[in-house]
Backbone as JSON Lines, residues from 0, in Angstrom:
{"i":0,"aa":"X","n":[11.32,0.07,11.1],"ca":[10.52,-0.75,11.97],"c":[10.83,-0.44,13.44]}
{"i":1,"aa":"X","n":[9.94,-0.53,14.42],"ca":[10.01,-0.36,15.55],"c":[10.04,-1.46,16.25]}
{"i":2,"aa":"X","n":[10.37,-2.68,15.73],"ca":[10.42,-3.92,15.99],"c":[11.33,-5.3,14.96]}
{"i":3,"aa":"X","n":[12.07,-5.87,15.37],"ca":[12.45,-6.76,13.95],"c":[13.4,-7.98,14.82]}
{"i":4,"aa":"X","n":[13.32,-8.77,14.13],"ca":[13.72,-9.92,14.68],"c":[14.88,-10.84,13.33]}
{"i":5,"aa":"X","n":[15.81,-11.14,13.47],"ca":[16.63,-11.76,12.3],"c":[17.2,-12.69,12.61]}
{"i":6,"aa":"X","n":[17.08,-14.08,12.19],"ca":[18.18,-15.08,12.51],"c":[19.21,-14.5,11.99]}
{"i":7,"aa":"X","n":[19.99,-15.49,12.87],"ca":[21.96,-15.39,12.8],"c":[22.96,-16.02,13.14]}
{"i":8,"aa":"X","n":[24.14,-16.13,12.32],"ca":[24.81,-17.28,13.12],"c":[25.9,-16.58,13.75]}
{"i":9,"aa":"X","n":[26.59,-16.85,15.08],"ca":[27.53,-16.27,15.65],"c":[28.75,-17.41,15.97]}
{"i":10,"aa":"X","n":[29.94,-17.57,15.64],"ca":[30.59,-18.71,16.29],"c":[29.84,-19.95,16.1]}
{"i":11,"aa":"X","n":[29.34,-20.23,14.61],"ca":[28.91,-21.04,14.2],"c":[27.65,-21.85,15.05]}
{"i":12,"aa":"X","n":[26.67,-21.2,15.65],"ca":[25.9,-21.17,16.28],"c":[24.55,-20.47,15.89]}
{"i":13,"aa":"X","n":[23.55,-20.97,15.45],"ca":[22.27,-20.31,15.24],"c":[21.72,-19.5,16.62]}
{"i":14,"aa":"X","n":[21.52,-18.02,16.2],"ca":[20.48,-17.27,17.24],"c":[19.32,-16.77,16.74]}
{"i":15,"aa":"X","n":[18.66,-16.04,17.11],"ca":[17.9,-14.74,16.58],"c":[18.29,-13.82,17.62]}
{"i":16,"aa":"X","n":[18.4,-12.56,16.94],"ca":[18.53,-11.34,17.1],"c":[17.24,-10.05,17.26]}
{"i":17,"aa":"X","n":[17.41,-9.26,18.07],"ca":[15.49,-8.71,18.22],"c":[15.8,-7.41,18.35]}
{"i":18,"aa":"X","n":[15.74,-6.04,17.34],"ca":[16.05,-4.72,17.93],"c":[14.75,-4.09,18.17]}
{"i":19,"aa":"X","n":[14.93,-3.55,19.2],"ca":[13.14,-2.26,19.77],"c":[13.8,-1.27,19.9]}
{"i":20,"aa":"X","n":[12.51,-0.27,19.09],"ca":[13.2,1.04,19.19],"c":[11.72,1.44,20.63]}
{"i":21,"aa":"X","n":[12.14,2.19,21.44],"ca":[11.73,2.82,22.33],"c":[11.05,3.9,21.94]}
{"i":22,"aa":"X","n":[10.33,4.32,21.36],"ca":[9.92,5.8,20.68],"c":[9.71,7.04,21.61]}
{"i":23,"aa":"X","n":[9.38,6.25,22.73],"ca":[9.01,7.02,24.03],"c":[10.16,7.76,24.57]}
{"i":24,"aa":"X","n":[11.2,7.04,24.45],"ca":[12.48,8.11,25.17],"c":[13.92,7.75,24.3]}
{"i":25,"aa":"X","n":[13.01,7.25,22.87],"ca":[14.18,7.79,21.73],"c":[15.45,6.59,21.82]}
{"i":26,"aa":"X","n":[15.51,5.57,22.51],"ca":[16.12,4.2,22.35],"c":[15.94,3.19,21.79]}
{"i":27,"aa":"X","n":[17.09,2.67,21.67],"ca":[17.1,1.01,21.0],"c":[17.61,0.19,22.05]}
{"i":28,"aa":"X","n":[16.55,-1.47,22.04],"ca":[16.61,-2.36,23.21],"c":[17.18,-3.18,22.23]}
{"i":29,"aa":"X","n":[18.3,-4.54,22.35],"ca":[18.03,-5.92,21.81],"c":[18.4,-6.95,22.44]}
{"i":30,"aa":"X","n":[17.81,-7.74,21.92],"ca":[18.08,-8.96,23.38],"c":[18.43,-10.32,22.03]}
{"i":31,"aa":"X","n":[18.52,-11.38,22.77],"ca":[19.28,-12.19,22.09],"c":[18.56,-13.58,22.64]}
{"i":32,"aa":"X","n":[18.41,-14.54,21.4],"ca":[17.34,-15.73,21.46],"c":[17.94,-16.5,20.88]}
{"i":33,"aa":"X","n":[17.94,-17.82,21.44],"ca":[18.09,-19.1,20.67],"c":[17.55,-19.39,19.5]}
{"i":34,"aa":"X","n":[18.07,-20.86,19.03],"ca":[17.44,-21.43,17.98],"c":[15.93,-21.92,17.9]}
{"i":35,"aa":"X","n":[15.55,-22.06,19.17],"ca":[14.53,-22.37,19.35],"c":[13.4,-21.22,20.07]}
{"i":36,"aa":"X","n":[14.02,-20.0,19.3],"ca":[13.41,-18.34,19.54],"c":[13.12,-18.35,21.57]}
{"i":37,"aa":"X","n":[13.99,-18.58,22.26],"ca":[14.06,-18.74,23.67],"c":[14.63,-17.92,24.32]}
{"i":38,"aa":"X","n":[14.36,-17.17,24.96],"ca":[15.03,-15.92,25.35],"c":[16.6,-16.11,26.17]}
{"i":39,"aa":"X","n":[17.44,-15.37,25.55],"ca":[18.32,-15.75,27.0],"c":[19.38,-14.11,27.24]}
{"i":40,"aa":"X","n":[18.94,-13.24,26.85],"ca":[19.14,-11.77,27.29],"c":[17.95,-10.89,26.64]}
{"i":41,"aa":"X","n":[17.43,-10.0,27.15],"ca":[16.75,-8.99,26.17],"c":[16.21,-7.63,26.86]}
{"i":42,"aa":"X","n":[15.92,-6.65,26.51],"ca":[16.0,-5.26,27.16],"c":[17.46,-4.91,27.16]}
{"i":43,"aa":"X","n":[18.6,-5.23,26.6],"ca":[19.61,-4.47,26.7],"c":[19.22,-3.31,26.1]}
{"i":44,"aa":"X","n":[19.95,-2.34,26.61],"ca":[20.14,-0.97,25.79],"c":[21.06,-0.29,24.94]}
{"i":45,"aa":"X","n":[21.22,-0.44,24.01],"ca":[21.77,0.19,23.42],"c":[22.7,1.38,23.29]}
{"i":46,"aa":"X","n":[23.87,1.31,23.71],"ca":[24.45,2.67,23.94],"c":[25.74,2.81,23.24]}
{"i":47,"aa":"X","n":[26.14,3.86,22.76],"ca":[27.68,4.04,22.09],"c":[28.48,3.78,22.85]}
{"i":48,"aa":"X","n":[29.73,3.18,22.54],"ca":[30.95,2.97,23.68],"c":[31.19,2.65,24.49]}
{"i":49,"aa":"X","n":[30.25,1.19,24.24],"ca":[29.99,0.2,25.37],"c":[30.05,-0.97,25.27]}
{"i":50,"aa":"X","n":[30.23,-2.03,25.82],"ca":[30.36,-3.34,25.4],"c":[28.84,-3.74,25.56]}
{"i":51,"aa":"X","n":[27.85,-4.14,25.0],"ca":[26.54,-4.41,25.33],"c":[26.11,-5.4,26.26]}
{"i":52,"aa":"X","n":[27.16,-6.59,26.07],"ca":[27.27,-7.44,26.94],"c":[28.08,-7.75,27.78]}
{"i":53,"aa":"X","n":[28.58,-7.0,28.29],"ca":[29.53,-6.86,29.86],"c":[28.8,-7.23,30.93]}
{"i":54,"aa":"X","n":[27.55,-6.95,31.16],"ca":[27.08,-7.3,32.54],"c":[26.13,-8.66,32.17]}
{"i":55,"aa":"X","n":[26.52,-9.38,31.02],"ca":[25.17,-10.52,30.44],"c":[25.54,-11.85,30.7]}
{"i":56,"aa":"X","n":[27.03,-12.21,31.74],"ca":[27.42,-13.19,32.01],"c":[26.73,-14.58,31.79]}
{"i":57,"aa":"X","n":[26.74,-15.53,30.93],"ca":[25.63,-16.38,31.01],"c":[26.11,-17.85,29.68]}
{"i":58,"aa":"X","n":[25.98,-18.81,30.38],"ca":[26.82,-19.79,29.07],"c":[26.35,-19.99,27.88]}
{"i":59,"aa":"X","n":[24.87,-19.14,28.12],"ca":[24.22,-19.2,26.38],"c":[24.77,-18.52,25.61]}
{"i":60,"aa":"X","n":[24.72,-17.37,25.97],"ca":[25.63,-16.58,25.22],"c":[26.83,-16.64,24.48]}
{"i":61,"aa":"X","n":[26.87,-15.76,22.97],"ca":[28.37,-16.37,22.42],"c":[29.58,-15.47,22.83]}
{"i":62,"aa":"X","n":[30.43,-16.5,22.32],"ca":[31.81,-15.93,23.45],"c":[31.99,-15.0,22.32]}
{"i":63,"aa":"X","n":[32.15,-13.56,22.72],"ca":[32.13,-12.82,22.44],"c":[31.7,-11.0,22.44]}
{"i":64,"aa":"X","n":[31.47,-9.81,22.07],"ca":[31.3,-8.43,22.75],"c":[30.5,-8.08,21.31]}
{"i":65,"aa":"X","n":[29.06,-7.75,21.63],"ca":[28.46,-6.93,21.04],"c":[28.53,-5.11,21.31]}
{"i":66,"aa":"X","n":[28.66,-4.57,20.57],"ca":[28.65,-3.07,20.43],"c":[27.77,-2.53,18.96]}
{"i":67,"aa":"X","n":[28.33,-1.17,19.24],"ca":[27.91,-0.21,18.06],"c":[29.04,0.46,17.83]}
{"i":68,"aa":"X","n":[29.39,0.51,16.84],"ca":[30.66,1.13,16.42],"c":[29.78,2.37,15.79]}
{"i":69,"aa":"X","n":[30.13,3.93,16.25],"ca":[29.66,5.38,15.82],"c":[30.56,6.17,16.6]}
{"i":70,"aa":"X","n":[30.1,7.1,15.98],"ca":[31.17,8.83,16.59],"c":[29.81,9.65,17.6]}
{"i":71,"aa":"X","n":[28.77,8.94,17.28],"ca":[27.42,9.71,18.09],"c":[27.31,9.29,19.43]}
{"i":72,"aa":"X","n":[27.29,10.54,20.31],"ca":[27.4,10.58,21.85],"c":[25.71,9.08,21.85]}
{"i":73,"aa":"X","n":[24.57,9.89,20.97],"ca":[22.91,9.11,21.26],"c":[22.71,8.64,19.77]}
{"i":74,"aa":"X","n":[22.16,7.48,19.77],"ca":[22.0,6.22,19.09],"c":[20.6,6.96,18.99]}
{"i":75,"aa":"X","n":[19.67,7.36,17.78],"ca":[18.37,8.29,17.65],"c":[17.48,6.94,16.44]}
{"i":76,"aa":"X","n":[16.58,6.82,15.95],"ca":[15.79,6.61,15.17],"c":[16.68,5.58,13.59]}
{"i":77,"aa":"X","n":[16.92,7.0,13.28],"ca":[17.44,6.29,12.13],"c":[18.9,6.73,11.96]}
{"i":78,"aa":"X","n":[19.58,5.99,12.81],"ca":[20.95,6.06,12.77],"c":[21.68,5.1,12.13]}
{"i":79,"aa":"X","n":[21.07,3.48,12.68],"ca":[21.31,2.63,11.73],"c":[21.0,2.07,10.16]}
{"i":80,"aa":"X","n":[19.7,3.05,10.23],"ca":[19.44,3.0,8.78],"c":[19.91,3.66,7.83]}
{"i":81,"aa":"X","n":[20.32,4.77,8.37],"ca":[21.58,6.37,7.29],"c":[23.07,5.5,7.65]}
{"i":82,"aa":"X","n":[23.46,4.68,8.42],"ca":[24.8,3.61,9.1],"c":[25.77,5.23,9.68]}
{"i":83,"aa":"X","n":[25.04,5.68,10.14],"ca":[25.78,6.62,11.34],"c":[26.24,5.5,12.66]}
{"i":84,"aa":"X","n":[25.5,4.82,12.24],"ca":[25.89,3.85,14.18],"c":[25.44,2.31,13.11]}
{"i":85,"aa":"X","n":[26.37,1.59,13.38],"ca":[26.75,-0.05,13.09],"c":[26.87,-1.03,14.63]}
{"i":86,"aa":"X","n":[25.76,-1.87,14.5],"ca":[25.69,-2.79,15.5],"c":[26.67,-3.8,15.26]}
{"i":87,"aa":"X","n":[27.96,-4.62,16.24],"ca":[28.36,-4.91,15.57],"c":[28.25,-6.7,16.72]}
{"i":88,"aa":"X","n":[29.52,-7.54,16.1],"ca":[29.66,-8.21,17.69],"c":[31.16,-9.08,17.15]}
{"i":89,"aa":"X","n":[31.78,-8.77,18.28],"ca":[33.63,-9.36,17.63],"c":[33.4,-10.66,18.4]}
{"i":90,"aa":"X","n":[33.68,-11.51,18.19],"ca":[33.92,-13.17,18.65],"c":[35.37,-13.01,19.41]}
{"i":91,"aa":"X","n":[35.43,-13.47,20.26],"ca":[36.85,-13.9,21.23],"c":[37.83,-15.07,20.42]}
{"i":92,"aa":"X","n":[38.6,-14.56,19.79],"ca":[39.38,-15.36,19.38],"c":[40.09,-16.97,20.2]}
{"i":93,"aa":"X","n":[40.23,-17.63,19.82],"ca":[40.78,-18.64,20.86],"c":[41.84,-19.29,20.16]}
């Protein structure tokens, strides 16, 4: 799909979750929605070896670091579907 949307719970918290694949220049966007499908990040990009949400400062958000755990420099099509690249997100322990 070039589009998909999944509820989820994070830190015991309902979201939805939204991945876009970019076909145009070969990327994946996802952004991150409330319970009440409300936007409160989206157009991130997707990149290996990165914290996704480092620059997403914001109290909606769950405490915590989304990534992709892979050995691939570029995140391509069907990377997550062969699980060459795993989206992941670690919760901040407290």
């Amino acid at each position: 799909m070039n589009d998909s949307m999944s509820k989820i719970v994070l830190n015991d918290k309902q979201y939805f979750i939204r991945f876009t694949y970019i076909d145009t220049f070969d990327y994946w966007l996802f952004g991150l929605y409330d319970s009440q499908n409300e936007p409160i990040r989206t157009g991130i990009k997707i990149v290996p070896q990165m914290p996704l949400n480092l620059f997403c400062g914001t109290d909606e958000m769950p405490d915590g670091v989304f990534g992709v755990l892979t050995d691939l420099e570029h995140i391509g099509r069907n990377d997550f579907k062969t699980e060459k690249a795993k989206f992941i997100f670690a919760p901040v322990e407290g």
